[in-house]
Every structure is written in structure tokens, then in C-alpha cells.
N, CA, C and O atoms as CSV, one atom per row, in Angstrom:
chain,resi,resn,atom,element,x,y,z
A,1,UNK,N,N,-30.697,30.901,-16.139
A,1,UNK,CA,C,-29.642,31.473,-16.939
A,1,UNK,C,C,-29.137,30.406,-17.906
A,1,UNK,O,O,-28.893,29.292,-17.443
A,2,UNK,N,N,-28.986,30.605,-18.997
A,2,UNK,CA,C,-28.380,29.838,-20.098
A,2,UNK,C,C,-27.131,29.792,-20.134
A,2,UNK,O,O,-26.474,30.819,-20.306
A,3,UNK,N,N,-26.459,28.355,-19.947
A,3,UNK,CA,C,-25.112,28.335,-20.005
A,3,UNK,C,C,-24.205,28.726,-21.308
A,3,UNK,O,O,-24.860,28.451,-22.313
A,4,UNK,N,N,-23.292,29.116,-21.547
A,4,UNK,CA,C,-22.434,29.686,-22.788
A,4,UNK,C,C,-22.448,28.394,-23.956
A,4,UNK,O,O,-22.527,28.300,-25.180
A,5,UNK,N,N,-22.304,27.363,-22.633
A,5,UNK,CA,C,-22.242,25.709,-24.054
A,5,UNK,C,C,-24.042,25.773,-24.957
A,5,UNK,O,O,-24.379,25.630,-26.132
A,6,UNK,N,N,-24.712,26.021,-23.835
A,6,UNK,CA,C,-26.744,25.810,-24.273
A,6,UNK,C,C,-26.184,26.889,-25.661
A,6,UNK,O,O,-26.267,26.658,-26.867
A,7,UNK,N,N,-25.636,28.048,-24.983
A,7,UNK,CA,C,-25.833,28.960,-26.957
A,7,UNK,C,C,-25.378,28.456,-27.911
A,7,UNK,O,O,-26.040,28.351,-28.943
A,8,UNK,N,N,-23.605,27.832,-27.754
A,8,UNK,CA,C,-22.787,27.388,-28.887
A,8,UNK,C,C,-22.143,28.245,-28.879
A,8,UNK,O,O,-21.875,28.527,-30.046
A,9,UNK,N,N,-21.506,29.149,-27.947
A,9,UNK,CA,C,-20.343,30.195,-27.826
A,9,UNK,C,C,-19.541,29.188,-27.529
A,9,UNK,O,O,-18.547,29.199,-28.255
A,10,UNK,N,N,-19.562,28.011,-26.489
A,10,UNK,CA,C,-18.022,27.684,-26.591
A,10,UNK,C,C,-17.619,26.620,-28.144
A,10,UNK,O,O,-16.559,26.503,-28.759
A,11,UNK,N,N,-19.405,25.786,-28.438
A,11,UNK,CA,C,-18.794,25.082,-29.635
A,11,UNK,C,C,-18.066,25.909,-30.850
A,11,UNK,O,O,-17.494,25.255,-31.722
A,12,UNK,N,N,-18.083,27.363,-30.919
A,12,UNK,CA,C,-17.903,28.277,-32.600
A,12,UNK,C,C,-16.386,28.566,-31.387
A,12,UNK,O,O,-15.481,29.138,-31.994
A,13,UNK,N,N,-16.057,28.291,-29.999
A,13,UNK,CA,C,-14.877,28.989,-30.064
A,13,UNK,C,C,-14.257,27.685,-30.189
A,13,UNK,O,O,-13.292,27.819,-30.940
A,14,UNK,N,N,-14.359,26.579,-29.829
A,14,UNK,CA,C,-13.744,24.669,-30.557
A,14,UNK,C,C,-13.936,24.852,-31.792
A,14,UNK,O,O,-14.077,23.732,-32.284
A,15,UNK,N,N,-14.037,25.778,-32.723
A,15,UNK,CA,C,-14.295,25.408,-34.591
A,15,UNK,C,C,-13.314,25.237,-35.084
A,15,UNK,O,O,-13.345,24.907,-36.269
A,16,UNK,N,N,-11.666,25.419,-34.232
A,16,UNK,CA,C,-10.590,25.355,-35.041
A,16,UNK,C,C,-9.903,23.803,-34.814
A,16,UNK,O,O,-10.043,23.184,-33.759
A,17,UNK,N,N,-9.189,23.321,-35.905
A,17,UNK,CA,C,-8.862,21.358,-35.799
A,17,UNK,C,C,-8.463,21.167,-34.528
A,17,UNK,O,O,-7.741,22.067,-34.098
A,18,UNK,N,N,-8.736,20.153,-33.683
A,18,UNK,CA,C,-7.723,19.500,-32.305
A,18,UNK,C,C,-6.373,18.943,-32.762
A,18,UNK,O,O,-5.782,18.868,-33.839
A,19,UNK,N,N,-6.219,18.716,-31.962
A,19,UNK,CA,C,-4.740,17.876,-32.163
A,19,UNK,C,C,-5.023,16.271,-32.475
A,19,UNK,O,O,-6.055,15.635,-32.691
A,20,UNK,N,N,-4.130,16.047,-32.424
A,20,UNK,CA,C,-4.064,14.451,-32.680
A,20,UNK,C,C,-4.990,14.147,-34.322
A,20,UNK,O,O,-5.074,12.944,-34.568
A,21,UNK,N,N,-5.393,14.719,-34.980
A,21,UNK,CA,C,-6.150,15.036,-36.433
A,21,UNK,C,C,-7.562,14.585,-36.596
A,21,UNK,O,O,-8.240,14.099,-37.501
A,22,UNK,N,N,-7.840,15.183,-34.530
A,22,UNK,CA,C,-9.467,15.169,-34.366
A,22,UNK,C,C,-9.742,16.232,-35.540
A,22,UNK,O,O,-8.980,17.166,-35.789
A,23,UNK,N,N,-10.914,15.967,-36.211
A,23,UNK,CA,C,-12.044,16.797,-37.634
A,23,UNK,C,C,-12.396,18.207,-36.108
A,23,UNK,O,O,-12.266,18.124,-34.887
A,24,UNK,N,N,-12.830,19.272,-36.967
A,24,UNK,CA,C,-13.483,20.383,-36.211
A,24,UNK,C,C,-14.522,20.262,-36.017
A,24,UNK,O,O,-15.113,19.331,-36.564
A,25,UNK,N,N,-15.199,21.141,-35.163
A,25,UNK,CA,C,-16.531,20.634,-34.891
A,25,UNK,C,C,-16.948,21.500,-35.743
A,25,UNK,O,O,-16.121,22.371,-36.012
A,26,UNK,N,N,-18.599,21.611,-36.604
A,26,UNK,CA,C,-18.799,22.349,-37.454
A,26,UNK,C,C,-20.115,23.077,-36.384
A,26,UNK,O,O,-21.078,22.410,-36.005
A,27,UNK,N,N,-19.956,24.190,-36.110
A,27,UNK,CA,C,-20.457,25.278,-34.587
A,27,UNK,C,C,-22.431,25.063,-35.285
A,27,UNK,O,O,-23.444,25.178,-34.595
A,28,UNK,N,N,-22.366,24.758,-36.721
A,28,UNK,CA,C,-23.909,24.699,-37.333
A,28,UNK,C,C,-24.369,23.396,-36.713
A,28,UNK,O,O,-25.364,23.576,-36.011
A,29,UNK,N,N,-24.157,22.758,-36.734
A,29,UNK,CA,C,-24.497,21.193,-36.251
A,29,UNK,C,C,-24.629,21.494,-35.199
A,29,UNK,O,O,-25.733,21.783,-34.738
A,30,UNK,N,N,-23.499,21.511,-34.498
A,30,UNK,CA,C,-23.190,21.227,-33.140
A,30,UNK,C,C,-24.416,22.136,-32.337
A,30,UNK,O,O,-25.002,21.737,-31.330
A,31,UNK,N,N,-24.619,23.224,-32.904
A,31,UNK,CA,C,-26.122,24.321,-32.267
A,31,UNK,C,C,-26.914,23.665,-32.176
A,31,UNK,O,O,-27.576,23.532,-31.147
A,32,UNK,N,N,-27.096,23.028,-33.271
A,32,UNK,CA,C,-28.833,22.470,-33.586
A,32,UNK,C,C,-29.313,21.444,-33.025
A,32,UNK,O,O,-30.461,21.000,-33.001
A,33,UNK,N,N,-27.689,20.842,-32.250
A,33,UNK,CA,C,-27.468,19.254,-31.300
A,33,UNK,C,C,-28.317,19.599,-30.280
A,33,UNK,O,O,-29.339,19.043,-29.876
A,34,UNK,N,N,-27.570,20.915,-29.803
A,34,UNK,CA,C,-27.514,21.691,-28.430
A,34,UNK,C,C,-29.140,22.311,-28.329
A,34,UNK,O,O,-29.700,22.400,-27.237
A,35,UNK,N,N,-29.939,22.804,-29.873
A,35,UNK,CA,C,-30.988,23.194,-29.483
A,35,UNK,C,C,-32.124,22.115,-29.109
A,35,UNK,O,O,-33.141,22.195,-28.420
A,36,UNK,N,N,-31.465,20.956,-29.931
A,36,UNK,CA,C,-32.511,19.968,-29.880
A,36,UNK,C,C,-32.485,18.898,-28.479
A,36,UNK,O,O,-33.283,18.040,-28.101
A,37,UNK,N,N,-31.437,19.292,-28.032
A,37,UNK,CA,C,-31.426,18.393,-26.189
A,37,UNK,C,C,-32.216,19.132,-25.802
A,37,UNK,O,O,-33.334,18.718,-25.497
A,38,UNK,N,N,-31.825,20.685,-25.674
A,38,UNK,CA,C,-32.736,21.928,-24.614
A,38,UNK,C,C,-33.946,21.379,-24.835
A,38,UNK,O,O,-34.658,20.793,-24.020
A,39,UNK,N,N,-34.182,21.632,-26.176
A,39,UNK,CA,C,-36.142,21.311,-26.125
A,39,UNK,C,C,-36.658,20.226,-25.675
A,39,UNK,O,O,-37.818,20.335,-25.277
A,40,UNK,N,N,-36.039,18.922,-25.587
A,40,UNK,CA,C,-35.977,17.393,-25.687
A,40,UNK,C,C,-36.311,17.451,-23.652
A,40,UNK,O,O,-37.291,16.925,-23.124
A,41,UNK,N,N,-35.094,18.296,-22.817
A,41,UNK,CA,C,-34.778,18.084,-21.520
A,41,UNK,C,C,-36.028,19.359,-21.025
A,41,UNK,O,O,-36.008,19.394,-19.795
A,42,UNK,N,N,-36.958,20.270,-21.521
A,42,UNK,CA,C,-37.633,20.742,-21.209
A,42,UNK,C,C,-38.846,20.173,-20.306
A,42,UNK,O,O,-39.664,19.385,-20.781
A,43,UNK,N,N,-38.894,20.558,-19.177
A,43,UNK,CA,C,-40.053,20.043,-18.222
A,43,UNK,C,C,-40.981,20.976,-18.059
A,43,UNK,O,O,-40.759,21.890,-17.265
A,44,UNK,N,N,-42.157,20.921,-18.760
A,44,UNK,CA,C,-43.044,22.423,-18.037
A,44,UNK,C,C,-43.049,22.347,-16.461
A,44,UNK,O,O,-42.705,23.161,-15.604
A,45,UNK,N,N,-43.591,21.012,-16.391
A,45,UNK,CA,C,-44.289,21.132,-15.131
A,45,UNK,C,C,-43.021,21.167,-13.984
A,45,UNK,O,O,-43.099,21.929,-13.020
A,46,UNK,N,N,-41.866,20.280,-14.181
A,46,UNK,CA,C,-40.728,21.307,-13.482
A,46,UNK,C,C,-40.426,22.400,-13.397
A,46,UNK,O,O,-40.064,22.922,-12.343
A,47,UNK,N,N,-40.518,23.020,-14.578
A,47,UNK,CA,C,-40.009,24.605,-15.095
A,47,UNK,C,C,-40.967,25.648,-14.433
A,47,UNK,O,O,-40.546,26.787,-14.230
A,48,UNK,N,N,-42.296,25.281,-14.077
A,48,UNK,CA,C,-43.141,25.882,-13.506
A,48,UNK,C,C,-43.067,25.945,-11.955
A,48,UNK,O,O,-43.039,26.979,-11.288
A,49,UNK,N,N,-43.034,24.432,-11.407
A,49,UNK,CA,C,-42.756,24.735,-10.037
A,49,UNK,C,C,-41.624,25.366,-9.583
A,49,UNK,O,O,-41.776,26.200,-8.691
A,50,UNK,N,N,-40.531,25.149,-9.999
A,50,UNK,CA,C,-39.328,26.261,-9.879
A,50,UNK,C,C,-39.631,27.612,-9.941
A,50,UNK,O,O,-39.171,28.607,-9.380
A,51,UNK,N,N,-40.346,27.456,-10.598
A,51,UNK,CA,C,-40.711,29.255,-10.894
A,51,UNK,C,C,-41.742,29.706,-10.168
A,51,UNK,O,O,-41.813,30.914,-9.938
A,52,UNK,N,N,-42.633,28.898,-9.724
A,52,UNK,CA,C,-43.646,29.268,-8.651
A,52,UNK,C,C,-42.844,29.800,-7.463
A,52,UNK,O,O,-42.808,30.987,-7.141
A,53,UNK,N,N,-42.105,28.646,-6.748
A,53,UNK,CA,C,-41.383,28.628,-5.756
A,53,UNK,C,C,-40.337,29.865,-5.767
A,53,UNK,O,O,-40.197,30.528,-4.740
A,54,UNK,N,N,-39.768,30.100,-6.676
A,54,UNK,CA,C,-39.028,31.124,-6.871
A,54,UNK,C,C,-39.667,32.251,-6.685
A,54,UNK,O,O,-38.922,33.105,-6.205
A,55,UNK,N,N,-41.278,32.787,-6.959
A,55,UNK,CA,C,-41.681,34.059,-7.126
A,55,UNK,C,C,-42.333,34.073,-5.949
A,55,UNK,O,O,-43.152,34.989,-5.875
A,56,UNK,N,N,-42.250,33.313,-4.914
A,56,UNK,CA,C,-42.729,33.243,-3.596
A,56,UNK,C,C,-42.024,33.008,-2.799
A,56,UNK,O,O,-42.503,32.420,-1.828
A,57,UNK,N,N,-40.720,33.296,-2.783
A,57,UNK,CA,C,-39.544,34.002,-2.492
A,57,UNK,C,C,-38.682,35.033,-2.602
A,57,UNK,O,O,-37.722,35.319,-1.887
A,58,UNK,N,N,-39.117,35.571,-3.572
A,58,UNK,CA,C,-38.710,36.794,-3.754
A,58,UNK,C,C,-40.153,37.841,-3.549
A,58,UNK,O,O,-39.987,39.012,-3.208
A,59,UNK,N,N,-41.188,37.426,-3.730
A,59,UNK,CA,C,-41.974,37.967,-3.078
A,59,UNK,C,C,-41.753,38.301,-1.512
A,59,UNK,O,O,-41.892,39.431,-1.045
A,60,UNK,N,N,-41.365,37.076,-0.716
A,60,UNK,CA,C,-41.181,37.710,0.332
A,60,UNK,C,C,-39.852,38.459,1.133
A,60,UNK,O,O,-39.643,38.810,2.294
A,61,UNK,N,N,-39.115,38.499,-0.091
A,61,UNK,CA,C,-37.862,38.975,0.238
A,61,UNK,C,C,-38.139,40.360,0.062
A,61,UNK,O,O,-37.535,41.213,0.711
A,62,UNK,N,N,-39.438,40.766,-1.179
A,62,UNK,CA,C,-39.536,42.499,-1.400
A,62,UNK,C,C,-40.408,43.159,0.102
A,62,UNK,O,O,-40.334,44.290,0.581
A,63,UNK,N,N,-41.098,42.134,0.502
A,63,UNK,CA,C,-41.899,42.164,1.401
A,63,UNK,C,C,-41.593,42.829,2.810
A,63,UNK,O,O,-42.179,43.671,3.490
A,64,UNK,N,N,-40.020,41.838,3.011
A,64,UNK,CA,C,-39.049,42.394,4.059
A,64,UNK,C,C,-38.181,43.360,4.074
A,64,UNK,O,O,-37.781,43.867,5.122
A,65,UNK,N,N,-37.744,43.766,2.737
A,65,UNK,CA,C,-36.949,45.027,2.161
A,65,UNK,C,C,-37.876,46.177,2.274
A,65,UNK,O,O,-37.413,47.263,2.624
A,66,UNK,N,N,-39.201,46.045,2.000
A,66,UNK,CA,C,-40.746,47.023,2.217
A,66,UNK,C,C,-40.128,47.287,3.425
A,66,UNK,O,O,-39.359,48.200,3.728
A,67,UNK,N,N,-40.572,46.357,4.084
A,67,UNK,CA,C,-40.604,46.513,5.807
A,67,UNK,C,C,-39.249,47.305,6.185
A,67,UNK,O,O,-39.357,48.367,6.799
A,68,UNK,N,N,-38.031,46.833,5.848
A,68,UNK,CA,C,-36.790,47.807,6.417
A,68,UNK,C,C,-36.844,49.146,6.182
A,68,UNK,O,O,-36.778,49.999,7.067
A,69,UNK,N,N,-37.008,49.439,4.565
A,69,UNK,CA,C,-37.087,50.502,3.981
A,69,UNK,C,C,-38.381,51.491,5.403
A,69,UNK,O,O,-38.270,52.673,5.732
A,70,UNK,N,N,-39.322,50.609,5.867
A,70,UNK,CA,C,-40.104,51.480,6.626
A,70,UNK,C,C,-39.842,51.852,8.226
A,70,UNK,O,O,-40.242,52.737,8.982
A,71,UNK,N,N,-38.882,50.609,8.346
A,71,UNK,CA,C,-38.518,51.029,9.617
A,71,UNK,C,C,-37.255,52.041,9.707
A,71,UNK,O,O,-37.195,52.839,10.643
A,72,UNK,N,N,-35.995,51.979,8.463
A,72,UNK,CA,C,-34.934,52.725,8.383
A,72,UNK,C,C,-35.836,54.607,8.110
A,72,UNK,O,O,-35.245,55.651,8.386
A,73,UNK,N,N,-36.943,54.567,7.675
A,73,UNK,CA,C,-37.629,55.708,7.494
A,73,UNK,C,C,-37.981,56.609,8.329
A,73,UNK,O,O,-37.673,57.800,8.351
A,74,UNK,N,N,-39.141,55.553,9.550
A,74,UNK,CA,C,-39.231,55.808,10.645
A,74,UNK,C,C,-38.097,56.395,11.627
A,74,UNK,O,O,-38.391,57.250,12.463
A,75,UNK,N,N,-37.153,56.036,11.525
A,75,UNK,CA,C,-36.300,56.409,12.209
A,75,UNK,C,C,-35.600,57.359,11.875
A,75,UNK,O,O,-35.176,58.178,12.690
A,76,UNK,N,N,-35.404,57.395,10.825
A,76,UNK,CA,C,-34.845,58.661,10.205
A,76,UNK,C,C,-33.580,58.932,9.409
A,76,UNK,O,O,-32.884,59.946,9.354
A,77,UNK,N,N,-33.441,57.443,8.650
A,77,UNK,CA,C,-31.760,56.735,8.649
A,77,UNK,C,C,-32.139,57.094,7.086
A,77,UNK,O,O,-32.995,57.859,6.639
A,78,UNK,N,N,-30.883,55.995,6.224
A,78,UNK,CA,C,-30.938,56.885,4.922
A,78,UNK,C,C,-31.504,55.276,4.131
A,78,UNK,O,O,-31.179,54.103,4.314
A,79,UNK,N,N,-32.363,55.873,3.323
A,79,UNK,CA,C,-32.935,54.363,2.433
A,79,UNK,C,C,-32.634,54.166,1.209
A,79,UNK,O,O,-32.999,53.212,0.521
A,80,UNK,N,N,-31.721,55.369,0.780
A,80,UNK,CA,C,-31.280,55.035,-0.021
A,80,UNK,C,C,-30.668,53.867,-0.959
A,80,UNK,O,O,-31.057,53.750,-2.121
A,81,UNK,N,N,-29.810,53.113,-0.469
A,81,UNK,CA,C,-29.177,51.700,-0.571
A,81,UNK,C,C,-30.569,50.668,-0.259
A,81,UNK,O,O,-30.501,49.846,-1.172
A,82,UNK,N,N,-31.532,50.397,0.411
A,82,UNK,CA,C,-32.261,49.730,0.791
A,82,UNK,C,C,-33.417,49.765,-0.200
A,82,UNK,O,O,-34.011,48.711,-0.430
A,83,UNK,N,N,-33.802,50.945,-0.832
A,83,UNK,CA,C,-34.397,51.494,-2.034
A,83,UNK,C,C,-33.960,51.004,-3.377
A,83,UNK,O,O,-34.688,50.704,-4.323
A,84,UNK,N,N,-32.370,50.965,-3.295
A,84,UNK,CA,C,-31.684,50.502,-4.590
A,84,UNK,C,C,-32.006,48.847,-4.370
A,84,UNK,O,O,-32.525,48.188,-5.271
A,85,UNK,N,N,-31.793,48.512,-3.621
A,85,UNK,CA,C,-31.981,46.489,-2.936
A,85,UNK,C,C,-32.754,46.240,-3.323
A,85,UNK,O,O,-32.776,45.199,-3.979
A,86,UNK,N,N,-34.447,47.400,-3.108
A,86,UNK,CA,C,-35.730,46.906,-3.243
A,86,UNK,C,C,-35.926,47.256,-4.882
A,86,UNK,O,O,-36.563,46.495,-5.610
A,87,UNK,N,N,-35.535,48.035,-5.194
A,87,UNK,CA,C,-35.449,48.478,-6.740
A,87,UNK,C,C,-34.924,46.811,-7.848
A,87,UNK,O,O,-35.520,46.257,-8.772
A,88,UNK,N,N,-33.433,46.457,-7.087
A,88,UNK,CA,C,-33.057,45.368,-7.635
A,88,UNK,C,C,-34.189,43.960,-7.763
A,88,UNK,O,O,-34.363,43.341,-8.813
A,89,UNK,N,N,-34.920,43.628,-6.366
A,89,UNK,CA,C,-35.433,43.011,-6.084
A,89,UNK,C,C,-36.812,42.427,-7.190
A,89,UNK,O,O,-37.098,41.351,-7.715
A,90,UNK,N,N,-37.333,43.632,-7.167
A,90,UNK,CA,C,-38.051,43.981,-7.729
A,90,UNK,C,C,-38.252,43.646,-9.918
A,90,UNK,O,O,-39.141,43.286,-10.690
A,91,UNK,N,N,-36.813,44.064,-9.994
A,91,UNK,CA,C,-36.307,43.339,-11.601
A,91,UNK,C,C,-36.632,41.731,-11.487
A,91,UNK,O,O,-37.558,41.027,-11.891
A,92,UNK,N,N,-35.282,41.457,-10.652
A,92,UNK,CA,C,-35.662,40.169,-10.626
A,92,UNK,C,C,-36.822,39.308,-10.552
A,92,UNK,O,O,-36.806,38.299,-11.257
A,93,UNK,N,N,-38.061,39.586,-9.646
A,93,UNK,CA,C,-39.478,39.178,-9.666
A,93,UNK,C,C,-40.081,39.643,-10.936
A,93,UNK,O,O,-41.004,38.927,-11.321
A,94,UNK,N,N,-39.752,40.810,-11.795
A,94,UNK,CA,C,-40.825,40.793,-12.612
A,94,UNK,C,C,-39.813,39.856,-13.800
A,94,UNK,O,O,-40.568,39.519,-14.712
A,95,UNK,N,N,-38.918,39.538,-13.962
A,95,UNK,CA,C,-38.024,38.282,-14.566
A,95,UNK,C,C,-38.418,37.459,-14.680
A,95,UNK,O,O,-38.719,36.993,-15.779
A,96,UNK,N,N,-38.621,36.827,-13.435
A,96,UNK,CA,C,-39.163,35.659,-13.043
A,96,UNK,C,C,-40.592,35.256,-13.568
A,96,UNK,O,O,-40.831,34.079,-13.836
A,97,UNK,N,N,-41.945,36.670,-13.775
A,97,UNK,CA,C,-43.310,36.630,-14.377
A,97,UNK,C,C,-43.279,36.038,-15.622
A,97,UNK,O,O,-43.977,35.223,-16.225
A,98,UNK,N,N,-41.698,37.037,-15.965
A,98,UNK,CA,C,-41.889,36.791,-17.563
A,98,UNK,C,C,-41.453,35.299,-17.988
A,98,UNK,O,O,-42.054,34.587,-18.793
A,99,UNK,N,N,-40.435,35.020,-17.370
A,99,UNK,CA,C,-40.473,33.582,-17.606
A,99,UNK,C,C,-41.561,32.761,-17.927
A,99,UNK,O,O,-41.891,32.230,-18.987
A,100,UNK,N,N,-42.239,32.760,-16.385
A,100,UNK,CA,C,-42.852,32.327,-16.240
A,100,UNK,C,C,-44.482,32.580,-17.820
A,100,UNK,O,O,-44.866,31.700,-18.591
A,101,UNK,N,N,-44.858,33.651,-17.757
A,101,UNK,CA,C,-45.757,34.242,-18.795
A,101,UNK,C,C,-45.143,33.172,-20.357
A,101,UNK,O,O,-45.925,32.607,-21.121
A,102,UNK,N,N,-43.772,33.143,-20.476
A,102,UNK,CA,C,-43.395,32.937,-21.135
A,102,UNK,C,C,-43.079,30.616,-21.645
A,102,UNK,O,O,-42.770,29.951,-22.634
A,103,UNK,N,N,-43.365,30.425,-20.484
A,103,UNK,CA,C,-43.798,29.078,-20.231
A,103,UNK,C,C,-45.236,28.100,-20.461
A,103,UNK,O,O,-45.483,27.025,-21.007
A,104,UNK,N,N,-46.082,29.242,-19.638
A,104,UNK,CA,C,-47.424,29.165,-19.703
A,104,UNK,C,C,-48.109,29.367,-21.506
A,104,UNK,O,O,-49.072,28.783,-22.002
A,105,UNK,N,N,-47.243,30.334,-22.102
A,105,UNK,CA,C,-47.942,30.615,-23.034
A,105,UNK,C,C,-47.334,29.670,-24.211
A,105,UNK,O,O,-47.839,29.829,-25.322
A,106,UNK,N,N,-46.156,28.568,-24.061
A,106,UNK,CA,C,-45.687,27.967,-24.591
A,106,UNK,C,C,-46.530,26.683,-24.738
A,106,UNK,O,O,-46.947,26.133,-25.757
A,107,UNK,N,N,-46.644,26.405,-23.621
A,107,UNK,CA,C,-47.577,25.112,-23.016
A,107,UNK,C,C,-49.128,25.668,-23.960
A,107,UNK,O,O,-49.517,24.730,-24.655
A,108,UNK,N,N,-49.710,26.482,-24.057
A,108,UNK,CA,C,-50.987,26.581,-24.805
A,108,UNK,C,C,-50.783,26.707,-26.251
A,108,UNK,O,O,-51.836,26.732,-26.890
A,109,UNK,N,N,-49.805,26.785,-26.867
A,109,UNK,CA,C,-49.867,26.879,-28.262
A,109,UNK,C,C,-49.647,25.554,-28.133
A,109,UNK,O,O,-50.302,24.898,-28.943
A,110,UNK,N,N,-48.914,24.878,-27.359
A,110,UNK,CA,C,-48.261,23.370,-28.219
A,110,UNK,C,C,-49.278,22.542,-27.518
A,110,UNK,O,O,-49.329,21.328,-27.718
């Protein structure tokens, strides 16, 4: 998740003078500061194992929500809510692909 400072929402909401007759920050600069650390602090090969690790955890979290959803079935209970869990679950992992898709395919152009 991208913090509000990584966009420059909080530098454009600092655009007005400080006190003491600190200058404003000008929110154009200050972005381009902010875009150029992000790219600078970028680790593939961190950014990847995080994300490995991450999708092999939530893999097995859909895995076990599978499994409830089959035993609350079996029995005859309501799966509704457990359906919505696995539904949620499920966003999040394919999130995580795209990231990921989205890393991998970064790393081959550059």
C-alpha cells in the first residue's frame, strides 16, 4: 500500500507558508523528490520475495477457508459469510499476482 506522503497528498496539503517565514513547499518538486526516492529504494529482488511469501500464504489461507466452507456444508450450516471470506480472500491473492506480474514485467523491460 502506498503511503499518502509516497503520493504528495500530504506535501500539496503543506503548500500553504509555515510559520516562523519558513518558504512553502512547492507540492511539484516536492513529488518528483518523493518519486525519485521510491524508484531509487526499489528492490526487485526484495519486492519479489515478499510477494512470493505473501502468495503462499494466502494461498493457504484460501485453502483452509475451501476446507471450512466444506465442512460448514457437510453439515448443513450456512456458508454464506465463509463464501464472502473466501470471495475476499481470493481479491486479495489475485492483487498480489498482479503486483507481482507487474514487477516481473518491470525487471524485463529495464
Amino acid at each position: 500500500m502506498v503511503s499518502p506522503a509516497a503520493t504528495g497528498f500530504l506535501l500539496k496539503e503543506c503548500s500553504a507558508p509555515r510559520s516562523f517565514g519558513e518558504p512553502a513547499y512547492d507540492p511539484i518538486i516536492d513529488e518528483r523528490h518523493v518519486r525519485a526516492n521510491r524508484a531509487a529504494m526499489f528492490e526487485p529482488d526484495q519486492e519479489i520475495a515478499q510477494l512470493e511469501k505473501s502468495l503462499v500464504e494466502i494461498n493457504l489461507l484460501v485453502s483452509r477457508q475451501t476446507a471450512r466452507i466444506e465442512r460448514l456444508a457437510e453439515k448443513g450450516g450456512d456458508t454464506t459469510q465463509a463464501k464472502a471470506v473466501l470471495r475476499g480472500l481470493k481479491e486479495v491473492l489475485e492483487y498480489f499476482r498482479t503486483q507481482q506480474r507487474m514487477i516481473l514485467d518491470t525487471l524485463e523491460q529495464g
